[in-house]
C-alpha positions as CSV (number, residue, x, y, z in Angstrom):
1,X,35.3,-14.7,77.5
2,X,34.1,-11.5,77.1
3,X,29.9,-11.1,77.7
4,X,29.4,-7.8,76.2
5,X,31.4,-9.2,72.4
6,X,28.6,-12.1,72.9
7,X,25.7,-10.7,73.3
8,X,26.5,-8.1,70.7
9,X,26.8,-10.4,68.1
10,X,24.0,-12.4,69.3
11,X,22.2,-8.8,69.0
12,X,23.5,-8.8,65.5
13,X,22.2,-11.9,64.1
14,X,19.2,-11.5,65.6
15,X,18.4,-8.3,63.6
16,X,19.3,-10.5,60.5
17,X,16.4,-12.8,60.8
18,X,14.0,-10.4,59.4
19,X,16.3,-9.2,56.4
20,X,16.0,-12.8,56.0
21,X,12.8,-13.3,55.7
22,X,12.2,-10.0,53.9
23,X,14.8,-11.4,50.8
24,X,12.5,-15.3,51.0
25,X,9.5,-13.7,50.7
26,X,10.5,-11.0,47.6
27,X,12.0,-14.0,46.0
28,X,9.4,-16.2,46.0
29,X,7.2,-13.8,44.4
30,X,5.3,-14.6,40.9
31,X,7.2,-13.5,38.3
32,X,4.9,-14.2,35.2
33,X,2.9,-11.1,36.0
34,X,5.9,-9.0,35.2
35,X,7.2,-10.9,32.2
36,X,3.4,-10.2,30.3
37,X,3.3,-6.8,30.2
38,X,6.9,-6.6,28.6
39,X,5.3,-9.7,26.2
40,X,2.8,-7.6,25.0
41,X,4.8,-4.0,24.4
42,X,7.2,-5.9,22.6
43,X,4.4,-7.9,20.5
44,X,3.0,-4.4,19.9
45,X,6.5,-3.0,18.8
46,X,6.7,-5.8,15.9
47,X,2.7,-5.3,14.7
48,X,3.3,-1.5,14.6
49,X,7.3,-1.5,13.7
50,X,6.3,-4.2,11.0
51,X,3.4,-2.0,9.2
52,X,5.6,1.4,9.3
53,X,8.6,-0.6,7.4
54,X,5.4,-1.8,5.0
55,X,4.6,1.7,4.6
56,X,8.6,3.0,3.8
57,X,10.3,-0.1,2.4
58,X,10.5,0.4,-1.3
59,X,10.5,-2.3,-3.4
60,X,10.5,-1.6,-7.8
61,X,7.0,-1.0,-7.5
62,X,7.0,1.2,-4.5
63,X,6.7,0.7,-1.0
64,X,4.7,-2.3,0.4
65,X,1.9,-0.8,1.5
66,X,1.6,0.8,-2.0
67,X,1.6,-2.2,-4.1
68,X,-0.7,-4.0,-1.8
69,X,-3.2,-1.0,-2.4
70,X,-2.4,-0.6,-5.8
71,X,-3.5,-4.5,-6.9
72,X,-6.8,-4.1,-4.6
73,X,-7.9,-0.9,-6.7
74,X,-6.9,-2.1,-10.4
75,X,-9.0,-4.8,-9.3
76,X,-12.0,-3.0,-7.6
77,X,-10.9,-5.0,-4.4
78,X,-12.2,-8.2,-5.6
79,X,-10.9,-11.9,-5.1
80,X,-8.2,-11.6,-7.7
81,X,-7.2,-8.5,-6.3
82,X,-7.2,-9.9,-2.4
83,X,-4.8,-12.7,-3.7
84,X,-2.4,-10.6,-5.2
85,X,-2.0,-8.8,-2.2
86,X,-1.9,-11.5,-0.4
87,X,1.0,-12.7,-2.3
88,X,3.0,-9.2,-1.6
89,X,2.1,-9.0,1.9
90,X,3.4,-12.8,3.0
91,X,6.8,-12.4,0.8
92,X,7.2,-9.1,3.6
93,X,5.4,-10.5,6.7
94,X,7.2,-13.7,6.6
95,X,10.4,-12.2,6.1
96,X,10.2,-10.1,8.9
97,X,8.1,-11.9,11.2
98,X,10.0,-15.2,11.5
99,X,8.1,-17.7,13.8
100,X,5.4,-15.4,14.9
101,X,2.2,-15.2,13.5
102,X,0.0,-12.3,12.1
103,X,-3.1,-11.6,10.2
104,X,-3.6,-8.4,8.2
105,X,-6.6,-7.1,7.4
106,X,-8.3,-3.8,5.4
107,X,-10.8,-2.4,7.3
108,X,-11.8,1.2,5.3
109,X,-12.7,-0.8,1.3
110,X,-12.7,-4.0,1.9
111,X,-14.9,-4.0,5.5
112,X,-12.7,-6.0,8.0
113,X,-11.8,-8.4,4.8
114,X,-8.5,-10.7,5.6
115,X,-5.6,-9.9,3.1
116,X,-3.7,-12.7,4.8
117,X,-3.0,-14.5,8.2
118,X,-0.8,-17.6,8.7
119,X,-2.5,-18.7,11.7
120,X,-5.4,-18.9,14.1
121,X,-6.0,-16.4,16.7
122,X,-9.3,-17.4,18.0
123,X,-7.8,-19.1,21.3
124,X,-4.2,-16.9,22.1
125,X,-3.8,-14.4,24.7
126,X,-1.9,-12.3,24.3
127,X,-2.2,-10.3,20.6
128,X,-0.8,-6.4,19.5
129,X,-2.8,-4.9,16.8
130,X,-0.7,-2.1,14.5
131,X,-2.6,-0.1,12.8
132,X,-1.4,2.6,9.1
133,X,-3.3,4.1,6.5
134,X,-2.6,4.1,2.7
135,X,-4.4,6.0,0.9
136,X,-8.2,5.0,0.7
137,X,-6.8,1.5,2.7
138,X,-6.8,1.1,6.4
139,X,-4.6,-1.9,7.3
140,X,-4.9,-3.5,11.0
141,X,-1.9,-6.2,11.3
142,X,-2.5,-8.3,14.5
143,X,0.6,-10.4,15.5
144,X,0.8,-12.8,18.5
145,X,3.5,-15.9,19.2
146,X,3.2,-19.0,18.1
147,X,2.3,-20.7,21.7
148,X,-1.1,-19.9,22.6
């Protein structure tokens, strides 16, 4: 047998033992903390996505956005006028927000006052916020998963 083939390979795994340990320890690391920051961009992507198509989707009385601000001022933004809108915005956001929940609300007129939400967001983590103007109307459309 030859001594110099032996302690070559010998040499050889050796030098592996560290690669080794290298590839344990970068799998072991914690995922989760690079899952939530593609969690939230993505969350953010639907809020903001979600009140631009609100904005250009036109429906026979004009886009979205437009008939929601169009019932609030015939009705001086009072109840009658919140539930109308309410009614126009849920027919959209549930539409196109399948199984993830969302709260709009008009912050210029009606002072922070919820349009509509179909859930509660006290308690989750991780919520994207979208904002877009319409006219006199400033809409804010928060929208977060359903696991909190």
């Amino acid at each position: 047998m030859d001594n110099k083939g032996f302690i070559f390979t010998f040499d050889a795994v050796l030098a592996l033992i560290p690669v080794f340990i290298v590839l344990m320890a970068v799998s072991s690391v914690n995922m989760g903390s690079l899952i939530q920051p593609s969690q939230q961009v993505r969350l953010s992507n639907h809020a903001q996505d979600s009140l631009n198509l609100m904005a250009q989707y036109q429906n026979p009385g004009g886009t979205v956005l437009e008939e929601i601000s169009t019932v609030l001022k015939a009705n001086q933004n009072n109840l009658a006028g919140i539930d109308a809108a309410k009614k126009i915005a849920d027919t959209f956001l549930d539409k196109n927000l399948p199984g993830m929940k969302y709260k709009l609300i008009e912050l210029n007129q009606l002072k922070g006052t919820t349009i509509t939400t179909n859930g509660n967001m006290d308690d989750v983590g991780n919520v994207a916020v979208g904002n877009r103007n319409y006219g006199n109307y400033s809409f804010q459309l928060y929208v977060w998963d359903e696991e909190a």
